[in-house]
MARNU-150436 format. One line per field, with one value per atom (N, C-alpha, C): atom name; x, y, z. Coordinates in nm, 4 decimals. Layout:
atom = [CA; ...]
u = [X; ...]
v = [Y; ...]
w = [Z; ...]
//
This chain:
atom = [N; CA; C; N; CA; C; N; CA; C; N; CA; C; N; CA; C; N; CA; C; N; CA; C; N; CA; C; N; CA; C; N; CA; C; N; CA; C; N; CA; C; N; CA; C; N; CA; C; N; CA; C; N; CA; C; N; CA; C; N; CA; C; N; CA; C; N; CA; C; N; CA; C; N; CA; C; N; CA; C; N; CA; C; N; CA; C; N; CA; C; N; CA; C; N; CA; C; N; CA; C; N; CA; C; N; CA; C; N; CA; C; N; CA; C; N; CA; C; N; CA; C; N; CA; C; N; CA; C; N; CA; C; N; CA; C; N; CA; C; N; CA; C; N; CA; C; N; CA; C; N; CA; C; N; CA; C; N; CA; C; N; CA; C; N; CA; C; N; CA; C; N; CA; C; N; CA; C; N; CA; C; N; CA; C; N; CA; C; N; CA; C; N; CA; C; N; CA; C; N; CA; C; N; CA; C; N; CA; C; N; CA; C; N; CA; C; N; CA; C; N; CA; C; N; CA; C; N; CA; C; N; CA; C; N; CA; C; N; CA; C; N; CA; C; N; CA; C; N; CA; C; N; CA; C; N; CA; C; N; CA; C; N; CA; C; N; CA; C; N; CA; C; N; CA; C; N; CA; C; N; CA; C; N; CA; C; N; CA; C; N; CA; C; N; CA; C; N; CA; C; N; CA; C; N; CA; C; N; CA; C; N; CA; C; N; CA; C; N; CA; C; N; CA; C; N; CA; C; N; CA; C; N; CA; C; N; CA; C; N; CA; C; N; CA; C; N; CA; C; N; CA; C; N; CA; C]
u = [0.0829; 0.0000; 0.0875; -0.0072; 0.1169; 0.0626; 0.1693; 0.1150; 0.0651; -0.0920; -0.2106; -0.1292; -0.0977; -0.0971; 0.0406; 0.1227; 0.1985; 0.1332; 0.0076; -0.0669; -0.1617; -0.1338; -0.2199; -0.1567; -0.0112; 0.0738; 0.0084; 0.0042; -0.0065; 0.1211; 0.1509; 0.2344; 0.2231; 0.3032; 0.2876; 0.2859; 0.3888; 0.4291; 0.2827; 0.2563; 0.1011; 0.0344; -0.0508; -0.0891; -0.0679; 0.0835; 0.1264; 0.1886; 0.1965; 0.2622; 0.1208; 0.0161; -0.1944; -0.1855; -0.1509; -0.1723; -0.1489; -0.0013; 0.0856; 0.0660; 0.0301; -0.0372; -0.1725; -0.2702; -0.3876; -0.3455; -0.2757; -0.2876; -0.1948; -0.0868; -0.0493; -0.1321; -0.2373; -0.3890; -0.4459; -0.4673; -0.5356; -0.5194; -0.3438; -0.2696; -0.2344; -0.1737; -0.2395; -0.4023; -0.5043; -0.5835; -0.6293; -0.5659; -0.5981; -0.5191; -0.3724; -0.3068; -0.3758; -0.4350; -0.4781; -0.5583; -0.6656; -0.8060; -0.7725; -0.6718; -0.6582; -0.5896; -0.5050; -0.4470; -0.5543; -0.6596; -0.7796; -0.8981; -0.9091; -1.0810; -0.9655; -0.8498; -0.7998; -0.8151; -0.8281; -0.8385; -0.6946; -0.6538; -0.5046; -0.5474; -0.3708; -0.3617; -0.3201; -0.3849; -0.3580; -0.3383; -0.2673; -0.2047; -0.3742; -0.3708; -0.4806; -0.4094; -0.3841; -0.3495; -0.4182; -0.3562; -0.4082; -0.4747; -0.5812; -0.7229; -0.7427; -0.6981; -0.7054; -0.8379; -0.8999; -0.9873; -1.0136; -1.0000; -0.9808; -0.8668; -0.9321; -0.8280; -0.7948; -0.6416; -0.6084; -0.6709; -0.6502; -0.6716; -0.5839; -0.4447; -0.3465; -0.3659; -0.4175; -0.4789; -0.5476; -0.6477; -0.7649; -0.7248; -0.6253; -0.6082; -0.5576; -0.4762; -0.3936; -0.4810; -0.5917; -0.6702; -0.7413; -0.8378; -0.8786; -0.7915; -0.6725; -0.5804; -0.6240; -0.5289; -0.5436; -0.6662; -0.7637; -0.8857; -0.8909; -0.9022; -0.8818; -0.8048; -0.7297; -0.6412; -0.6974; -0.7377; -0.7800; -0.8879; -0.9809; -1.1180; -1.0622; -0.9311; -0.9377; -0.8927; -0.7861; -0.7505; -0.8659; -0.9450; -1.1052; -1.1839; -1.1902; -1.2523; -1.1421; -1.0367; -0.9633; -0.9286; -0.9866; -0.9819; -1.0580; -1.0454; -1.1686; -1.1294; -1.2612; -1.2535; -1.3969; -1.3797; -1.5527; -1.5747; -1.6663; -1.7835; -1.8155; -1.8835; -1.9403; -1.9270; -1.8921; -1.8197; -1.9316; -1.9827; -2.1352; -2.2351; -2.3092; -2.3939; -2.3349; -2.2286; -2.1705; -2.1942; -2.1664; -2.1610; -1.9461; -1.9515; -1.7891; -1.8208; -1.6359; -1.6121; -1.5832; -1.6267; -1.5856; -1.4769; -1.4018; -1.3395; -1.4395; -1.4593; -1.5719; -1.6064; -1.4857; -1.4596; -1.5398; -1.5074; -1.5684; -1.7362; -1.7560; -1.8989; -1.9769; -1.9281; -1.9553; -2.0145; -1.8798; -1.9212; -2.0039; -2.0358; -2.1546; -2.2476; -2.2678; -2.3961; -2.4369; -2.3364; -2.4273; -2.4321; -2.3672; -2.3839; -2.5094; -2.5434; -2.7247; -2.8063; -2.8022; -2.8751; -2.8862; -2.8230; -2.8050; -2.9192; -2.8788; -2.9827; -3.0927; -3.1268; -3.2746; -3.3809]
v = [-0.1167; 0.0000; 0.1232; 0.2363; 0.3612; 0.4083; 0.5213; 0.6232; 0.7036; 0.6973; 0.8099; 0.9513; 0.9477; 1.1154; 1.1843; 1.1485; 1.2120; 1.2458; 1.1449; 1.1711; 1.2825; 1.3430; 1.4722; 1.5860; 1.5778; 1.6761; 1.8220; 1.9500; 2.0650; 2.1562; 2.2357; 2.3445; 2.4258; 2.4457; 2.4908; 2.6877; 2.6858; 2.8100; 2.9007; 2.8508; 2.9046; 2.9618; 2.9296; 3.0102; 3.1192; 3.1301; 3.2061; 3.3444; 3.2905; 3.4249; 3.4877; 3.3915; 3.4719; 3.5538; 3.5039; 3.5841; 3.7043; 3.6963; 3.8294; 3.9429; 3.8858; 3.9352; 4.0438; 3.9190; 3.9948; 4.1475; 4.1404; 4.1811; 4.3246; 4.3051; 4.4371; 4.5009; 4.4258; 4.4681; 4.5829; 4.5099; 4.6021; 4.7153; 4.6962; 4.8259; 4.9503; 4.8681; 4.9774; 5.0400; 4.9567; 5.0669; 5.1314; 5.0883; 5.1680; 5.3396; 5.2805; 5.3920; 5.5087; 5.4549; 5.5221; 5.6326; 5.5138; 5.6049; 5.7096; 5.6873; 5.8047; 5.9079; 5.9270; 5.9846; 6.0548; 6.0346; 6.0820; 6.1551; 6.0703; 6.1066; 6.2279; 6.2135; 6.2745; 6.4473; 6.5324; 6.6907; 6.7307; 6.8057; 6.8483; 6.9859; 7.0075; 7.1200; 7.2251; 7.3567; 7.4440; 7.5778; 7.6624; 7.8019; 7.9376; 8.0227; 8.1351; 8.2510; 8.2920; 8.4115; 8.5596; 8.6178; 8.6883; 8.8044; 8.8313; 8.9155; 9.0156; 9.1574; 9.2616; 9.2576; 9.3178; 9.2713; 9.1985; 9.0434; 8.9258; 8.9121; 8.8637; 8.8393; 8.7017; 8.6715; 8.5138; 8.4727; 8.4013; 8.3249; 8.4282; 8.4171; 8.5128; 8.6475; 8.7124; 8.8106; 8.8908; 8.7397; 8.7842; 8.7814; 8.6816; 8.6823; 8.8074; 8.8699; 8.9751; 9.0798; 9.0556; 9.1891; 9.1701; 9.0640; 9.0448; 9.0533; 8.9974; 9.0500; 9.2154; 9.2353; 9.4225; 9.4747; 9.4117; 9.4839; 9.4530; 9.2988; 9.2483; 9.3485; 9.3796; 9.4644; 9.6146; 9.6509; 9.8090; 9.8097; 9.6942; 9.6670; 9.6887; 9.6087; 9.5486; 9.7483; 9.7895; 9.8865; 9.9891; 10.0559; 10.1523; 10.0678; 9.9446; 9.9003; 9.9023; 9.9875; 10.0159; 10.1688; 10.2389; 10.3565; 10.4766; 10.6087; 10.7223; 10.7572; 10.7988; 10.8386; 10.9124; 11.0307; 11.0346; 10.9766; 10.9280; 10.8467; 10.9713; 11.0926; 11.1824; 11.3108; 11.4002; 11.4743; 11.6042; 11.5984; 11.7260; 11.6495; 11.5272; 11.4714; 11.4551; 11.4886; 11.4498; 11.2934; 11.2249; 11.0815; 11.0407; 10.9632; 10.9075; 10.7788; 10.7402; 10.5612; 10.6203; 10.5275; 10.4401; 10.3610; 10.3113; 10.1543; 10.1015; 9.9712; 9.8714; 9.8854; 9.8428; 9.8381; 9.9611; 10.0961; 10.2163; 10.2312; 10.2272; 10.1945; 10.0970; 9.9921; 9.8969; 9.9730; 10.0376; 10.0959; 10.2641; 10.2854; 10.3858; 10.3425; 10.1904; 10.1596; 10.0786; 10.0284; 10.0369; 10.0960; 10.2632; 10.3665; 10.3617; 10.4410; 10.4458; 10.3376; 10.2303; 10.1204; 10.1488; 10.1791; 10.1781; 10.3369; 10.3923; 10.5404; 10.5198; 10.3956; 10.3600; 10.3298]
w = [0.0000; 0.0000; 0.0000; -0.0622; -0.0721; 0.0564; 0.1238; 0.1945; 0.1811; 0.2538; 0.1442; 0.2259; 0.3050; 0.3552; 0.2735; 0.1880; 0.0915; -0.0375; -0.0667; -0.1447; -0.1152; -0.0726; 0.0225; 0.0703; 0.0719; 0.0876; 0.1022; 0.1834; 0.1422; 0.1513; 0.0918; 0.0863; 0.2479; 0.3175; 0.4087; 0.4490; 0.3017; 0.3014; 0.2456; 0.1615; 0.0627; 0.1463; 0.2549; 0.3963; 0.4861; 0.4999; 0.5246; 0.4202; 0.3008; 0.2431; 0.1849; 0.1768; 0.1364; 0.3085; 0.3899; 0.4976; 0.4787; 0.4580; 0.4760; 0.3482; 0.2325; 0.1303; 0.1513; 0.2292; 0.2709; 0.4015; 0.4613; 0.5686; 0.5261; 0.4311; 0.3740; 0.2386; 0.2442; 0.1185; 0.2038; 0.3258; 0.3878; 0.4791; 0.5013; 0.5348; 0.4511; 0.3228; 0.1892; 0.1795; 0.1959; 0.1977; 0.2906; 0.4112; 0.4977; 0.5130; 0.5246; 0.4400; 0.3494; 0.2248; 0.1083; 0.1369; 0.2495; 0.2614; 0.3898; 0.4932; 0.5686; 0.4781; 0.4152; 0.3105; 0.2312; 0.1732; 0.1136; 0.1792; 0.2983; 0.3476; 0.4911; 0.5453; 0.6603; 0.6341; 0.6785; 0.6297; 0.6587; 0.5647; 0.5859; 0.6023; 0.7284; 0.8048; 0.6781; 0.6712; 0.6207; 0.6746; 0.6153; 0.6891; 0.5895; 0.6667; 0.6379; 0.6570; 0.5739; 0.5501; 0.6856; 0.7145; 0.7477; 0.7348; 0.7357; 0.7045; 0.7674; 0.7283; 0.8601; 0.9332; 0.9987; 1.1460; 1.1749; 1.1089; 1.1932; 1.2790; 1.4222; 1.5547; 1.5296; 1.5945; 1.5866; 1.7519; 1.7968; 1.9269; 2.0021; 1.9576; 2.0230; 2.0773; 1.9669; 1.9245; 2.0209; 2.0398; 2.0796; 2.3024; 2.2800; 2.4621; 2.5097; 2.4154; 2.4410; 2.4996; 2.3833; 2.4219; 2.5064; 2.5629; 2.6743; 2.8092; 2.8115; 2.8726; 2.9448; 2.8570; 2.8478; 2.9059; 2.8767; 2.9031; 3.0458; 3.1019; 3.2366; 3.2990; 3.2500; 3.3521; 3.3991; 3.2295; 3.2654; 3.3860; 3.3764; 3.4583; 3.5858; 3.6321; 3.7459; 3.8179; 3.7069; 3.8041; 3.7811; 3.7101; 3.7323; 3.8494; 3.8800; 4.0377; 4.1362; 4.0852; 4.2315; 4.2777; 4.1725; 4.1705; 4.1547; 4.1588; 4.1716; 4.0273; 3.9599; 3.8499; 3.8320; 3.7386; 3.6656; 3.5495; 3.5810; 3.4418; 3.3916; 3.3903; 3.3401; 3.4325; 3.4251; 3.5280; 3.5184; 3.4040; 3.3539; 3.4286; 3.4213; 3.5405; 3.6873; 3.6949; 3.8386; 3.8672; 3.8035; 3.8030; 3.8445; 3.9450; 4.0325; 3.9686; 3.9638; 3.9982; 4.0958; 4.1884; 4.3240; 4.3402; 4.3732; 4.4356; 4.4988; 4.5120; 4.4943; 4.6603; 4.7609; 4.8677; 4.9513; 4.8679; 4.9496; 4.9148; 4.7624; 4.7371; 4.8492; 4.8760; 4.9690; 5.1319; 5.1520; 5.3127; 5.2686; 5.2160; 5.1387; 5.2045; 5.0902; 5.0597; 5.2151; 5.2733; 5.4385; 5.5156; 5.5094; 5.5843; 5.5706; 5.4192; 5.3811; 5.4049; 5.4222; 5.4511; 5.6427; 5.6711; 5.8185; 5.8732; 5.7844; 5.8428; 5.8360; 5.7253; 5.7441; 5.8279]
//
């Protein structure tokens, strides 16, 4: 009798190189399609009165600041109505003097 299992032989390698075949199929298209569908970074020119982010902290910045020091200081708002800034602190003991005469 022959030996049936030589009569049956498979290639061992065949399996493995369809593997490795398939598996860089699908790294290529994976590749491809981030490459296609991904949005690329682009530069914008700059547009006079448009603010950048930068731009824009700076000036809030700045402004934060001007705020903080007019609530620490005397100033007129309108000096023809006789309208004062206050500092916040003295407005404060004002406003419970007058609360207190009540």
């Amino acid at each position: 009798m022959s030996d049936s299992s030589s009569n049956f032989s498979f290639p061992h390698r065949t399996p493995v190189f369809t593997a490795i075949i398939v598996l860089l199929s699908f790294a290529a298209f994976a590749w491809l399609a981030t490459k296609i569908y991904k949005p690329h970074a682009f530069t914008v020119d700059k547009i006079e009165g448009v603010k950048t982010p930068a731009d824009r902290k700076v000036i809030l910045a700045e402004h934060r600041s001007k705020e903080q020091a007019d609530s620490a200081s005397y100033g007129w708002v309108d000096q023809k109505a006789g309208i004062v800034r206050l500092p916040i602190n003295r407005a404060m003991e004002l406003t419970v003097q007058d609360h207190a005469k009540k």
